[in-house]
C-alpha positions in Angstrom: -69.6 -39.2 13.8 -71.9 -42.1 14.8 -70.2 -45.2 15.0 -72.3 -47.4 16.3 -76.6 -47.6 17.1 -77.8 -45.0 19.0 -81.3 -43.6 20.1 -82.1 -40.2 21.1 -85.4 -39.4 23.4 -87.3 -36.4 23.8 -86.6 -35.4 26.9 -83.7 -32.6 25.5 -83.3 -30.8 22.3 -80.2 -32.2 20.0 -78.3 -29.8 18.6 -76.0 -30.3 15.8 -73.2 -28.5 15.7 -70.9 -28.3 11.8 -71.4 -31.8 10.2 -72.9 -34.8 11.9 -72.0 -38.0 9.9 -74.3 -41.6 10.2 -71.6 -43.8 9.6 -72.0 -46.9 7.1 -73.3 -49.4 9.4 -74.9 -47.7 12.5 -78.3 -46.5 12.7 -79.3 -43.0 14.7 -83.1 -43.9 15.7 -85.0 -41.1 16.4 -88.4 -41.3 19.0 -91.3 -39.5 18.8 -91.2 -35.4 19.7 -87.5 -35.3 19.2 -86.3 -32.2 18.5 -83.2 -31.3 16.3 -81.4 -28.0 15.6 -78.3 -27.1 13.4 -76.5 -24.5 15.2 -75.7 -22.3 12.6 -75.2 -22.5 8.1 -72.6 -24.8 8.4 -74.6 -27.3 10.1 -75.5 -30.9 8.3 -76.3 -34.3 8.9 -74.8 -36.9 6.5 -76.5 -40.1 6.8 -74.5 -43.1 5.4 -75.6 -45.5 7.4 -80.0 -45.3 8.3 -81.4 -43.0 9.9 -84.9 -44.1 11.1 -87.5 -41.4 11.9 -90.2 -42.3 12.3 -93.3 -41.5 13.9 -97.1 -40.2 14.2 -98.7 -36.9 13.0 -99.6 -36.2 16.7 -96.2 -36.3 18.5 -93.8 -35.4 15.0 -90.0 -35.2 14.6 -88.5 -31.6 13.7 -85.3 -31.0 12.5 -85.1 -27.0 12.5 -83.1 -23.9 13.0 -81.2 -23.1 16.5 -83.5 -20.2 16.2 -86.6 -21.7 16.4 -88.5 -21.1 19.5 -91.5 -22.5 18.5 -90.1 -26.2 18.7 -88.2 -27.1 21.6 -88.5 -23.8 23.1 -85.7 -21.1 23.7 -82.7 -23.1 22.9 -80.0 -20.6 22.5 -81.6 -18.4 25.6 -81.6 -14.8 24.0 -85.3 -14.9 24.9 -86.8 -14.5 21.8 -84.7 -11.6 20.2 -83.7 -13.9 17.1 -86.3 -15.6 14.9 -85.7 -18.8 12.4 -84.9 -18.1 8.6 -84.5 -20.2 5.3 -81.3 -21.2 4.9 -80.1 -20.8 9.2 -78.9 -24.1 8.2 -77.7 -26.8 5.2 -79.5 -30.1 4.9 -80.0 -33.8 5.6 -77.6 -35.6 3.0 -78.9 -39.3 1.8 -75.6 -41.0 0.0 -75.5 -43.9 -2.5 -73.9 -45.9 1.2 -77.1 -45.2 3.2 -79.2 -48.7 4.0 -82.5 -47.9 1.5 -84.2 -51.0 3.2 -84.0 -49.2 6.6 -84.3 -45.4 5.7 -87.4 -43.6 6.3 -88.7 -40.1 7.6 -92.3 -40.3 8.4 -94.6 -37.0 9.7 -91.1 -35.4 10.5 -91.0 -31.4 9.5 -87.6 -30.2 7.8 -87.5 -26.4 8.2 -85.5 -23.4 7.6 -82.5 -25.6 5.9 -80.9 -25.1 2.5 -78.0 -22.8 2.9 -75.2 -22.3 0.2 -72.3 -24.5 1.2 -69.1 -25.4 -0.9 -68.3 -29.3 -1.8 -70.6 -31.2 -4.2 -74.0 -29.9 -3.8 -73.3 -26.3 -3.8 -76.7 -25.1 -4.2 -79.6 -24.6 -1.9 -81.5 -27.9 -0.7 -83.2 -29.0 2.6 -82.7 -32.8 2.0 -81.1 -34.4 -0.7 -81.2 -37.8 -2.0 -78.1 -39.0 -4.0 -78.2 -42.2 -5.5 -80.1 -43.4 -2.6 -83.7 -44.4 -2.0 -85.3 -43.9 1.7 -89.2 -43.9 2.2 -90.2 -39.9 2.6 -93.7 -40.2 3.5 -96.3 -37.9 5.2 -93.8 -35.4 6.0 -93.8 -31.6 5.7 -90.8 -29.6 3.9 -90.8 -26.1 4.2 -89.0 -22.6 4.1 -86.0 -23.6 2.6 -83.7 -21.3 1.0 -83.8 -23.4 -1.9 -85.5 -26.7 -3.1 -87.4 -28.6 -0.6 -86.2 -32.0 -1.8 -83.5 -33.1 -4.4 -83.0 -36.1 -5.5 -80.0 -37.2 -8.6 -77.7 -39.8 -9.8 -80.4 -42.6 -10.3 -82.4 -41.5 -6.5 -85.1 -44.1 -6.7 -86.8 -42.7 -3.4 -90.9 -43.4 -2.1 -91.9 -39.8 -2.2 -95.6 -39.8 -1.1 -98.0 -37.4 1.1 -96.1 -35.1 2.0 -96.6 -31.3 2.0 -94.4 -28.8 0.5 -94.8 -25.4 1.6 -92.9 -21.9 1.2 -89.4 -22.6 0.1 -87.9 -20.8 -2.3 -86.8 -22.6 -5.1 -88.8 -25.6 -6.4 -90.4 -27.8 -4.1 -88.6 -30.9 -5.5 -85.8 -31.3 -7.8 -85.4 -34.9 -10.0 -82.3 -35.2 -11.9 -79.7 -37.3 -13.8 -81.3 -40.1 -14.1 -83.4 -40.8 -10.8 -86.4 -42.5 -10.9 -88.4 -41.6 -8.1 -92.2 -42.1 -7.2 -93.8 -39.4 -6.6 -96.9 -39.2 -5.7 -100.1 -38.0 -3.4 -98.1 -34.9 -2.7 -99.5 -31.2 -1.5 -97.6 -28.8 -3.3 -98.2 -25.0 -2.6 -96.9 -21.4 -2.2 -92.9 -22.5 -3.7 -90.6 -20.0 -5.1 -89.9 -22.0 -8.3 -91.8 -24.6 -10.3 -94.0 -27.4 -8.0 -91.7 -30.2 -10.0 -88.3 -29.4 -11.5 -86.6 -32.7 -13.8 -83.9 -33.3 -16.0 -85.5 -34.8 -19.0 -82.8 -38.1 -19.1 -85.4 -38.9 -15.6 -88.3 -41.0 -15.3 -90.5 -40.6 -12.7 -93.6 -41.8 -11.5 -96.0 -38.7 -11.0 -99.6 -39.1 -9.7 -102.1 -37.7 -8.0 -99.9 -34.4 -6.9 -102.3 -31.4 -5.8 -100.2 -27.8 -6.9 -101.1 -24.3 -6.3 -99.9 -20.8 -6.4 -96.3 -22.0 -7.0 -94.4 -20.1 -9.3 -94.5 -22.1 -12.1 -97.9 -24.8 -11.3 -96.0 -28.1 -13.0 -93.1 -29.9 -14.0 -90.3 -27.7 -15.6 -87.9 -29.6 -17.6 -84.9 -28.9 -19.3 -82.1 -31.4 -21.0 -81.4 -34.3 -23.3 -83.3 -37.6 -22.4 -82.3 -40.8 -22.5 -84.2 -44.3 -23.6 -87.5 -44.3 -23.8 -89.7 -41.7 -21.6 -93.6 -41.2 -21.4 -94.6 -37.9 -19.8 -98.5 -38.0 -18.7 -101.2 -35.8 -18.3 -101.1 -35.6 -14.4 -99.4 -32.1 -14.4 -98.6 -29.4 -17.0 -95.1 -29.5 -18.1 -93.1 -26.4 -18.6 -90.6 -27.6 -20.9 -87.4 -25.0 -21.9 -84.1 -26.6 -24.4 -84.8 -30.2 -24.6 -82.9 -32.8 -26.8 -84.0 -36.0 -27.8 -81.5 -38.1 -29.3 -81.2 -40.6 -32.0 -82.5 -44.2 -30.6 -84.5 -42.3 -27.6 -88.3 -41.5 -27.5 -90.8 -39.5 -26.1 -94.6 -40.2 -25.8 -96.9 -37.4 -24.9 -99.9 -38.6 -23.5 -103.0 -37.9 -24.5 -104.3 -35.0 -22.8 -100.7 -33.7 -21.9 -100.4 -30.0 -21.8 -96.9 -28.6 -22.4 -96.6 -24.9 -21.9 -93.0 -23.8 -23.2 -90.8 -21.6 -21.3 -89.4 -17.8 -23.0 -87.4 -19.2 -26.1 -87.2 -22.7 -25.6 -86.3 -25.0 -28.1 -86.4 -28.4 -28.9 -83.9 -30.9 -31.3 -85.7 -34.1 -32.1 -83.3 -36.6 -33.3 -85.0 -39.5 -32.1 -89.0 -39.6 -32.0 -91.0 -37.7 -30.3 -94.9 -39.5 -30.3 -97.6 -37.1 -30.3 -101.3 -39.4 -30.4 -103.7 -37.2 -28.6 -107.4 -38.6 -29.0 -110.6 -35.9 -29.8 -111.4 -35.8 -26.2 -107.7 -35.3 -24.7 -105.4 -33.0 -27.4 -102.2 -32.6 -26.9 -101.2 -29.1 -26.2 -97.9 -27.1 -26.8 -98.1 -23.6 -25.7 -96.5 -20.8 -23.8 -95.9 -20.4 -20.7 -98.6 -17.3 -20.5 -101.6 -19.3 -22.0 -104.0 -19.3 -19.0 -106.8 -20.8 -21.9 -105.8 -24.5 -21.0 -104.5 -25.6 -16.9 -105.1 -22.3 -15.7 -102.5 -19.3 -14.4 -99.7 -21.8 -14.4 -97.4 -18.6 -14.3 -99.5 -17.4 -11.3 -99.3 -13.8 -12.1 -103.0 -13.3 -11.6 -104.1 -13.3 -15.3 -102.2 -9.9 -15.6 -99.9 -11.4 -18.7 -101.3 -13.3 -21.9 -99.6 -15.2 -24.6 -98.3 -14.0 -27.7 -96.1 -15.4 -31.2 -92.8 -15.9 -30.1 -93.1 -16.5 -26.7 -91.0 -19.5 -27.5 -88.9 -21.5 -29.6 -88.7 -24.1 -32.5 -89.1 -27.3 -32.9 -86.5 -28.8 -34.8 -86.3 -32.3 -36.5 -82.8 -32.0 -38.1 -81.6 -33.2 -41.3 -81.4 -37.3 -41.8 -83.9 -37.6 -38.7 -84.5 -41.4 -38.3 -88.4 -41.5 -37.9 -91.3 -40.0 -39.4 -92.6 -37.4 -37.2 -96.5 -37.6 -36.4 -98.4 -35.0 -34.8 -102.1 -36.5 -34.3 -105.4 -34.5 -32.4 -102.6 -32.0 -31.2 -102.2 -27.9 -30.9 -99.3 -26.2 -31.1 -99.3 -22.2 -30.6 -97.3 -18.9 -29.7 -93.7 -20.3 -30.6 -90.9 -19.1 -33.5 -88.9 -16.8 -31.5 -87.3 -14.3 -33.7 -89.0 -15.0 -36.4 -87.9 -18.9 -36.9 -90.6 -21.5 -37.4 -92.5 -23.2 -34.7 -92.4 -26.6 -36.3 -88.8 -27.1 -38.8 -88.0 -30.3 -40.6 -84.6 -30.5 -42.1 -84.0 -32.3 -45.5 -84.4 -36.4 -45.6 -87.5 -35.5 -42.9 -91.3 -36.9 -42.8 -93.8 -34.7 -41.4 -97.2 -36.2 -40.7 -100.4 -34.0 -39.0 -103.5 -34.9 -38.9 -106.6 -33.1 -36.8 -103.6 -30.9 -36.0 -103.8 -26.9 -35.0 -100.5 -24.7 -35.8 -101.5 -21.0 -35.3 -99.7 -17.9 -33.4 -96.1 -18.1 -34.6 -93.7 -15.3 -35.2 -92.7 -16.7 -38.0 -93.6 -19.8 -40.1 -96.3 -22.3 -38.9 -94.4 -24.9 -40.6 -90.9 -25.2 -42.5 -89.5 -27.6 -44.2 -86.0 -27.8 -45.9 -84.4 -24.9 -46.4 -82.3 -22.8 -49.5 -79.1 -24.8 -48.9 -81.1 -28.6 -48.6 -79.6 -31.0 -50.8 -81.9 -33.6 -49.5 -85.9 -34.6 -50.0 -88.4 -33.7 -47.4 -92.0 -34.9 -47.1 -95.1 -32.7 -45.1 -98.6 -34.2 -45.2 -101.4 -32.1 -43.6 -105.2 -33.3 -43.0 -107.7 -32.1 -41.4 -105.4 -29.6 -39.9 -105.9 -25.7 -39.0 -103.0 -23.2 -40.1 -103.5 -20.1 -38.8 -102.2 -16.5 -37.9 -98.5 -17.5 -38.8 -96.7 -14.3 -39.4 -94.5 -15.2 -42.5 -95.9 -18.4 -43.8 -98.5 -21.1 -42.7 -96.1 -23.7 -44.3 -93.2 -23.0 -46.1 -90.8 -25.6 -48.5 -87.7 -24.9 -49.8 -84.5 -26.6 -51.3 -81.4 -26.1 -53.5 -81.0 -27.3 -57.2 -80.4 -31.3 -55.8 -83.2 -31.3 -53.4 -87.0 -31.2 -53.7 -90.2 -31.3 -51.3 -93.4 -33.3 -51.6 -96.4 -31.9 -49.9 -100.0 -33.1 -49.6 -102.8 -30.6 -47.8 -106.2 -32.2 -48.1 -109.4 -31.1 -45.7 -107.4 -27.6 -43.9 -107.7 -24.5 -43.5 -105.3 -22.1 -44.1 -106.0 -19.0 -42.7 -104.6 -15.1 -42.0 -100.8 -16.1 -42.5 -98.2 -13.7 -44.1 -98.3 -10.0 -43.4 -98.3 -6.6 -45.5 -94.8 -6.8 -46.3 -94.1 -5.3 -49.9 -90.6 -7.4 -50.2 -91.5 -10.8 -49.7 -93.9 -13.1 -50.9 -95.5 -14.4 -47.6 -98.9 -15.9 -47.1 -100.7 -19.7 -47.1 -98.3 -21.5 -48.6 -94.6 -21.2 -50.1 -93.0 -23.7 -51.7 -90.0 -24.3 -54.2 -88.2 -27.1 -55.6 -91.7 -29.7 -55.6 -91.2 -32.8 -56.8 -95.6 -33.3 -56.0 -97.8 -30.7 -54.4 -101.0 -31.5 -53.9 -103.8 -29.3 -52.3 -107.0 -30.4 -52.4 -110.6 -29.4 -50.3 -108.9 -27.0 -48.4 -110.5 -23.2 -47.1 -107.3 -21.5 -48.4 -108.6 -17.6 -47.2 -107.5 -14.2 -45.6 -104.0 -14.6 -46.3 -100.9 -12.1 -47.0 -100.5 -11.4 -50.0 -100.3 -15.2 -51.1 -102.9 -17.9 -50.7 -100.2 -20.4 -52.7 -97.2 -19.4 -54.0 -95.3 -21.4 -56.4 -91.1 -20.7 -56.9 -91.2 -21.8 -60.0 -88.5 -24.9 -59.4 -90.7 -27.9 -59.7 -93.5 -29.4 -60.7 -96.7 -27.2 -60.7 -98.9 -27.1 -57.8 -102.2 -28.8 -58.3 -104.5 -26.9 -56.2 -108.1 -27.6 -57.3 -111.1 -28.3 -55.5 -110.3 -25.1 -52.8 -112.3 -22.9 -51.3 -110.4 -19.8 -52.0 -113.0 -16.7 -50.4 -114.7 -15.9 -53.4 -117.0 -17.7 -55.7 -115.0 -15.7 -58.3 -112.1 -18.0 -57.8 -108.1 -17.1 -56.4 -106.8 -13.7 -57.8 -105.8 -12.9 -60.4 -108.8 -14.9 -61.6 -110.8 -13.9 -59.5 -111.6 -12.0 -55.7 -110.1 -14.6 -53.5 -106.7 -15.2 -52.1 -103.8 -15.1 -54.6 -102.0 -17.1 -56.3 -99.0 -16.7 -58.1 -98.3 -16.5 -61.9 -96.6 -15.4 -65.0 -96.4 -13.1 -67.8 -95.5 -15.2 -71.4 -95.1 -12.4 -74.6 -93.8 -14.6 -76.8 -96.7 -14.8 -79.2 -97.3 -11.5 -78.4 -98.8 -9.5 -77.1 -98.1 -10.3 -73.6 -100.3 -12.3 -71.2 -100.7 -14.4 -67.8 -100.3 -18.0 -68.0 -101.8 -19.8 -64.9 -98.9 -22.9 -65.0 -97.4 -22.6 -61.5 -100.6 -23.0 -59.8 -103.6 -25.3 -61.0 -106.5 -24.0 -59.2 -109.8 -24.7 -61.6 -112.0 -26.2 -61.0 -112.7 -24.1 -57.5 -115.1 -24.7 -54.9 -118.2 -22.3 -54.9 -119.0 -21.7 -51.0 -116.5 -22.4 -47.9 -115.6 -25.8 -46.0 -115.5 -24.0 -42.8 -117.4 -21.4 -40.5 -116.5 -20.0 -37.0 -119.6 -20.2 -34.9 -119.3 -18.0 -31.8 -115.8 -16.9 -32.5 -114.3 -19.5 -30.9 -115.0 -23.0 -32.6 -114.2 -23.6 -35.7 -116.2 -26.8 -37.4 -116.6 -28.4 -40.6 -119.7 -27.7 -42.6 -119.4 -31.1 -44.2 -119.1 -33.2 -40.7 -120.8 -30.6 -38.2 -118.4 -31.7 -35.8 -116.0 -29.1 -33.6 -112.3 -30.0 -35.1 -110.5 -27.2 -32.9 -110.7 -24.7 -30.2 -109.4 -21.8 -32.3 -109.3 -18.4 -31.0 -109.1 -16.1 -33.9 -109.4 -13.1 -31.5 -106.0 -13.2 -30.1 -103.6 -10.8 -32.4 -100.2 -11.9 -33.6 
């Protein structure tokens, strides 16, 4: 151990031999051009004390492998016939003792660290911060076996200008709790994601260039805590998030979130989605290469499809009305669940709003066994290519749904399927349904479909795909009804579904299969690709 200030020079190559521990107190000073190798994967440095490195970009600091020749020269003498490795050694380990004020690598290279060891970090990491906060500044982390840097328990470290360069797992790791800065940063050629948090963290992320990582952004998993903004510097490749009652999180405008294979999220708390015509909000999968590029970096040879994630879920009793404002959500509702599901006593509010791609519902709200109200509002919203139903309400005998859908379009939801009425629209148990100046078209086999439990739906003023009107009326997308025979003889009686007067040409055209705009405004609402299949 060091017990009291020392200085090593560059005149000889240190090695370090098992555990080296920087006592509380002492500092190890380190001059320009010193060299540092771990013997072997047992091989650490525990700094509870400071440990000051720190020096130019012309005559760096290197902590490496015994096995590196190309620092320090032929340290072990087998004249070249072993080469370095990730993971020839363990790490440099920060504690919550270590002097923040003093601590600070600066152009020092970490190399070839991050082997598996027992105690409390069993995992793979070159230099871990823990509950500490040294300045790591114009320094260059690479091939380690695991994460370059990892920082948790409330690690409030500097993190700026540094590169980080083919190690294996993610090039930095933020968890419980740390709030780090993090920012100026080349991130390139890692394993895992450029950026891995736990969502109860908050840091500061800015101006970080990534590339041909495997996974080009922040991957985040976990329950947050408190209030949390996440910006629009990087993507975020979110998988199970929670956020819970009396916590929320703001989405930037602009933010693009690109789900990871069946992620799903519980939002308890509130979850603030205010994008702006210029920056939408974006949830997607992982495989969407149409917004940020190949984040998967698999060359374009994979593409998105419905299901490729999860839900999300606002459970029963949420406290806040959800809002989802100039945002697009596609390619979730694994297994057939929805993408977006509001439980009973729920709000749901969208506006300028694109749900499309899911493998099952675009929407849900309540469900069979609800005992509870729930509210949906939709303007000026696209619904589209939903498998079972664009939106879909439901509850038992003591619940019932209220749904306004004014200015949408509603468009090739629902499938073939002989057993089940999918389509547009489902809903049951309505307490008020109103549809109004919508394109409700192309849908399977129901435009609207009433279950009878309620009040009727009032659905005029719609474009429907035919001058003709909805079927059975008319040519368009169908809506449902019912046979009366008492008087006799038998015939339909349109009281589920009010749908005259109709609308005699559409609300909508796709220009250039890719844009869809409102005839009425002339103005682009969405990027909507109807060319991708479900």
């Amino acid at each position: 151990a060091i017990t009291f200030n020392q200085t090593w020079y560059p005149n000889l190559v240190y090695v370090i031999d098992g555990s080296l521990t920087i006592n509380n107190g002492p500092a190890l000073t380190l001059q320009p051009n010193v060299v540092i190798k771990f013997k072997d994967a047992s091989s650490n440095l525990l700094v509870n004390g400071v440990l000051i490195a720190d020096t130019t970009t012309d005559q760096p600091i290197v902590f490496t492998s015994l096995h590196d020749d190309e620092h320090g020269g032929d340290t072990n003498n087998n004249a070249g016939s072993s080469w370095p490795m990730p993971g020839d050694w363990q790490r440099i380990y920060y504690s919550d003792s270590s002097d923040d004020s003093r601590n600070i690598l600066r152009n020092v290279a970490v190399t070839y660290g991050g082997s598996q060891s027992s105690g409390t970090y069993t995992g793979r990491q070159s230099v871990v911060i823990d509950s500490a906060a040294p300045h790591i500044t114009d320094n260059t982390l690479t091939n380690s076996a695991g994460y370059g840097l990892y920082m948790v328990n409330q690690a409030n470290p500097l993190v700026e200008n540094n590169k980080f360069v083919h190690n294996l797992g993610s090039a930095i790791y933020i968890g419980k709790a740390s709030v780090p800065t993090v920012r100026n940063n080349l991130i390139t050629q890692n394993s895992g994601s450029a950026i891995e948090i736990t969502a109860d963290s908050k840091p500061i992320i800015s101006g970080n260039m990534v590339s041909e990582d495997q996974g080009n952004g922040i991957k985040v998993t976990g329950t947050l805590a408190g209030n949390t903004v996440w910006d629009a510097d990087l993507v975020y490749l979110p998988g199970a998030v929670t956020i819970p009652a009396n916590s929320t999180l703001t989405l930037a405008p602009g933010a693009v979130l690109k789900f990871l294979a069946g992620a799903d999220w519980t939002i308890n708390g509130q979850l603030v989605v205010a994008g702006t015509w210029d920056a939408p909000i974006i949830f997607t999968s992982y495989k969407d290469d149409f917004y940020s590029g190949d984040t998967n970096m698999d060359g374009f040879r994979s593409y998105p499809e419905a299901g490729d994630w999860g839900t999300l879920k606002i459970p029963t009793n949420a406290a806040y009305t959800t809002r989802f404002n100039y945002a697009i959500v596609r390619y979730g509702g694994a297994a057939k669940t929805p993408m977006i599901q509001g439980g009973g006593r729920t709000t749901v509010i969208i506006n300028n709003f694109e749900v499309s791609h899911s493998a099952g519902s675009g929407i849900a709200m309540n469900d069979s066994l609800s005992p509870y109200n729930a509210t949906l509002v939709v303007t000026d919203s696209v619904i589209a290519n939903n498998f079972t139903y664009g939106i879909y309400m439901n509850a038992n005998t003591q619940g019932f749904n209220y749904l306004t859908v004014l200015d949408s379009l509603i468009t090739e939801n629902g499938n073939d399927s002989a057993l089940t009425p999918y389509g547009g629209i489902w809903l049951n148990r309505a307490a008020s349904a109103e549809l109004h100046h919508n394109e409700i078209v192309y849908n399977k086999p129901y435009g609207v479909y009433n279950g009878g439990d309620g009040v009727p739906v009032v659905a005029n003023g719609n474009w429907w795909g035919d001058s003709s009107g909805p079927t059975p009326v008319g040519n368009g997308d169908k809506v449902n009804t019912h046979n009366v025979c008492t008087p006799a003889p038998c015939h339909v009686v349109f009281d589920l579904v009010y749908v005259d007067p109709w609308l005699q040409a559409p609300i909508w055209t796709v220009r250039s299969n890719e844009l869809v705009w409102r005839n009425d405004s002339l103005q682009a609402k969405f990027i909507y690709l109807p060319f991708v299949q479900r």
